[in-house]
N, C-alpha and C positions, 0 to 999 in steps of 0.2 A: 505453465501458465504465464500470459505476459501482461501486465499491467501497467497503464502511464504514470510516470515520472516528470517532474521540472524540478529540480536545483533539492534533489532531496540527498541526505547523506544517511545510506542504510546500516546497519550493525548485525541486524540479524535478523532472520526469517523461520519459523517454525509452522510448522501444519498439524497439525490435532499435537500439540508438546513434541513433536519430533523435531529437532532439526533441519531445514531443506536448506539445500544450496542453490543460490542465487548469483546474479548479474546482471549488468546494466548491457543494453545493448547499444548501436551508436548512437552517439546524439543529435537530433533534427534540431537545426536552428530556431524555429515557432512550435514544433510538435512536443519538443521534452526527447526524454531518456527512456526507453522499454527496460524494466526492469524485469529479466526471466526468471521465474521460481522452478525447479525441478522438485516436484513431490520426493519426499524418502520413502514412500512406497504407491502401491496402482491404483487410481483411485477406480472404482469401480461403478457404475452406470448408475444412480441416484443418491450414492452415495455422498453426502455432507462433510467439509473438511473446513475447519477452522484455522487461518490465515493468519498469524499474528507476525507484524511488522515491526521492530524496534530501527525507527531511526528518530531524522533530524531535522526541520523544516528551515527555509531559509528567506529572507524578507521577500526574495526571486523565483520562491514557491507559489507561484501565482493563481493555480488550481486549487490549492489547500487555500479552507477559511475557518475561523475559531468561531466559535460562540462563548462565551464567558459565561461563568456560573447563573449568573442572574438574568440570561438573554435564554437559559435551558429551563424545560418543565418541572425538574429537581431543585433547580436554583443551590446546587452542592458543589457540581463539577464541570467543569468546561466541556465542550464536544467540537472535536474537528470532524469536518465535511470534505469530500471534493467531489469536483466536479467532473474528474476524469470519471473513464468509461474500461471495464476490464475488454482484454479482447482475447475470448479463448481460441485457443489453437489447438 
């Protein structure tokens, strides 16, 4: 799976708690950074897989935007958006 990137700094990538290995691919001057995810196992035809991302956003993340506690219908906890777009392969 490849997903858009701008100025992000990754640490780790997991799929339903598994581990998956991950990388950035080249970086386009306006486009950002393809970051590749390799599943640790096959996903199979409607099957559902939870994507968790541990990184780092940077002032130059220009695609990521917060919402602060009080700007959210909980008014508890913040919520990042982006506006990137996944591109499956």
């Amino acid at each position: 799976q490849v997903l858009d990137t701008k100025d992000l700094q990754v640490f780790k990538v997991t799929v339903n708690g598994q581990d998956a290995k991950f990388c950035f691919g080249p970086k386009h001057s306006f486009k950002g950074t393809p970051l590749e995810i390799t599943f640790p196992f096959e996903l199979r035809r409607g099957q559902e897989a939870i994507v968790e991302i541990s990184f780092e956003s940077s002032p130059m993340s220009s695609a990521l935007q917060w919402f602060t506690p009080e700007q959210t219908s909980g008014k508890k906890h913040p919520f990042l958006f982006s506006q990137c777009q996944v591109k499956l392969t």
